[in-house]
C-alpha positions in Angstrom: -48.3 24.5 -46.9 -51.5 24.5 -45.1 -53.9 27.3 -45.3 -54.9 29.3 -42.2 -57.2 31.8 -44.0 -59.3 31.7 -46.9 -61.1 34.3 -49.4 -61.9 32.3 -52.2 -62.5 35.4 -54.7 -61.9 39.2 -54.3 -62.1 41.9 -56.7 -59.2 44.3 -56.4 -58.6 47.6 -58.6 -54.6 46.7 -60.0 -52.6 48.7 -62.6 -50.4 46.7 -64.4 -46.9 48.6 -66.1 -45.7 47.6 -69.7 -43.2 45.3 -68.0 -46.3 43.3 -66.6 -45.8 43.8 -62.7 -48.5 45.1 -61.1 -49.9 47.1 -58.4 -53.0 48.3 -56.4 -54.3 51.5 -58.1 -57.2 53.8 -57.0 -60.4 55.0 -59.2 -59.3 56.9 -62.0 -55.4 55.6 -62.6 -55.0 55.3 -66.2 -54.7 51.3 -67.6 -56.0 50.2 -64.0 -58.7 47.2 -64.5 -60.9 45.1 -62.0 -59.1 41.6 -61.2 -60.4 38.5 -59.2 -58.1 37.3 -56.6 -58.0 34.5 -54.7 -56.2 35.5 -50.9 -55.1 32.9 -48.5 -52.9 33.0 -45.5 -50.6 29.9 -45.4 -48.1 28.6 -42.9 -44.5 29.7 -44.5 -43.0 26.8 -42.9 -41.3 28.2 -40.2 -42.9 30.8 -37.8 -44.8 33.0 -39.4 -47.1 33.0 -42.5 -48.2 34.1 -45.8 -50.9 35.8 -47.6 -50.8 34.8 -51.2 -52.4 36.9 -53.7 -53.6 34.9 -57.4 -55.8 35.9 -59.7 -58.2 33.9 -60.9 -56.9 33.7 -64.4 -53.5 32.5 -62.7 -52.0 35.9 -64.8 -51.0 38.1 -61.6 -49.3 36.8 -58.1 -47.6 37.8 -55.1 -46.8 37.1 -51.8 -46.6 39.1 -48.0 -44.7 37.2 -45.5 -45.7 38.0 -41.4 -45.0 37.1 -38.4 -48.6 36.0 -37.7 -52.1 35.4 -38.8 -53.4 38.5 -37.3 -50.5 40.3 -38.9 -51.3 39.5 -42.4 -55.2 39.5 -41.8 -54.6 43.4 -40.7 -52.6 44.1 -43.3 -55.4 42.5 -45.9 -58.0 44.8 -44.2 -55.8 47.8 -44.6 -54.6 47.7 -48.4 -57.6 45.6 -49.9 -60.3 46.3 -47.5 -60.9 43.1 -46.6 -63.3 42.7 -43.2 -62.7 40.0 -40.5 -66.0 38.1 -41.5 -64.6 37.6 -44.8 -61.7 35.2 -44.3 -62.9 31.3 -44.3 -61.2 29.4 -41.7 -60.1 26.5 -42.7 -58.2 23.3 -41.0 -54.4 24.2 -41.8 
């Protein structure tokens, strides 16, 4: 799928629970840990998109499906912080 958006590495605060899904976690929750990320909005095939969370280590992944880029990039700013400048465009 081409990609719309780019952040080639993030660092993002994640929990993970003994049955190894994860989550975002705040200062101070207990087992939480620093993981590198690599976010990109891709083209979901159809008419919307999707930004695609992988760690670096390829150990943790999920996905957000939206209806469009400006969707997903607000919803990147609003759970990981992420600023407009951030994302790379790229030519998907």
């Amino acid at each position: 799928m081409p990609i719309h958006a780019l952040i080639p590495s993030r660092t993002l605060l994640i929990a993970v629970d003994p049955d190894g899904s994860w989550s975002l976690a705040d200062d101070g929750t207990p087992g939480s840990a620093d993981v590198d990320f690599r976010l990109e909005i891709t083209d979901d095939g159809g008419s919307g998109c999707l930004l695609v969370c992988t760690s670096l280590d390829g150990r943790r992944a999920a996905d957000h499906w939206f209806a469009s880029l400006g969707e997903a990039q607000a919803f990147a700013a609003d759970a990981f912080g992420v600023e407009a400048q951030e994302w790379a465009a790229t030519e998907g």
